[in-house]
C-alpha positions, 0 to 999 in steps of 0.5 A, a space after each residue: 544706940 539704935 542708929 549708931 551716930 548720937 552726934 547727927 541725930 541730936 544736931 537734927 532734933 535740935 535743928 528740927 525743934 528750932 523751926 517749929 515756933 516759925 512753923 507754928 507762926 505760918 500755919 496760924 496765919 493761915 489758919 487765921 486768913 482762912 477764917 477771915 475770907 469765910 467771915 467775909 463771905 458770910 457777911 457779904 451773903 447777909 448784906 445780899 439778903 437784906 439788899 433783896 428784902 430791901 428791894 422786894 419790900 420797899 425799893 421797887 415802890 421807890 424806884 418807880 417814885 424816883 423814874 417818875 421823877 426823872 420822866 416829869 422833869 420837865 413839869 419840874 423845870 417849868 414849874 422851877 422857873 415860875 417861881 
């Protein structure tokens, strides 16, 4: 043989071959939260753009409806209160 000690090199390989379904376990895992945080992000990123659409297309017309709203209270409260 080439390195003289059969016994100490097969009792390495078969200890070395045991380790790898633990080791193919953690780095699939990894590999798998690793592409979960990038869905996320991305997912994220479109909720973002649909919010800044939402806003520049309808929302600013809304918010104004709804700040008008709470400046005429008033108006709202009195005329509550005649009925």
């Amino acid at each position: 043989m080439l390195f003289q000690d059969s016994h100490h090199i097969f009792l390495y390989l078969f200890g070395d071959i045991a380790f790898v379904p633990i080791e193919v376990l953690l780095v699939s895992l990894i590999i798998h939260k690793m592409l979960e945080v990038k869905e996320k992000k991305a997912i994220l990123e479109k909720l973002s753009m649909l919010v800044g659409v939402f806003f520049s297309e309808i929302g600013q017309e809304s918010i104004s409806f709804i700040r008008r709203g709470i400046f005429n209270t008033g108006k709202c409260f009195q005329i509550i209160r005649k009925r």
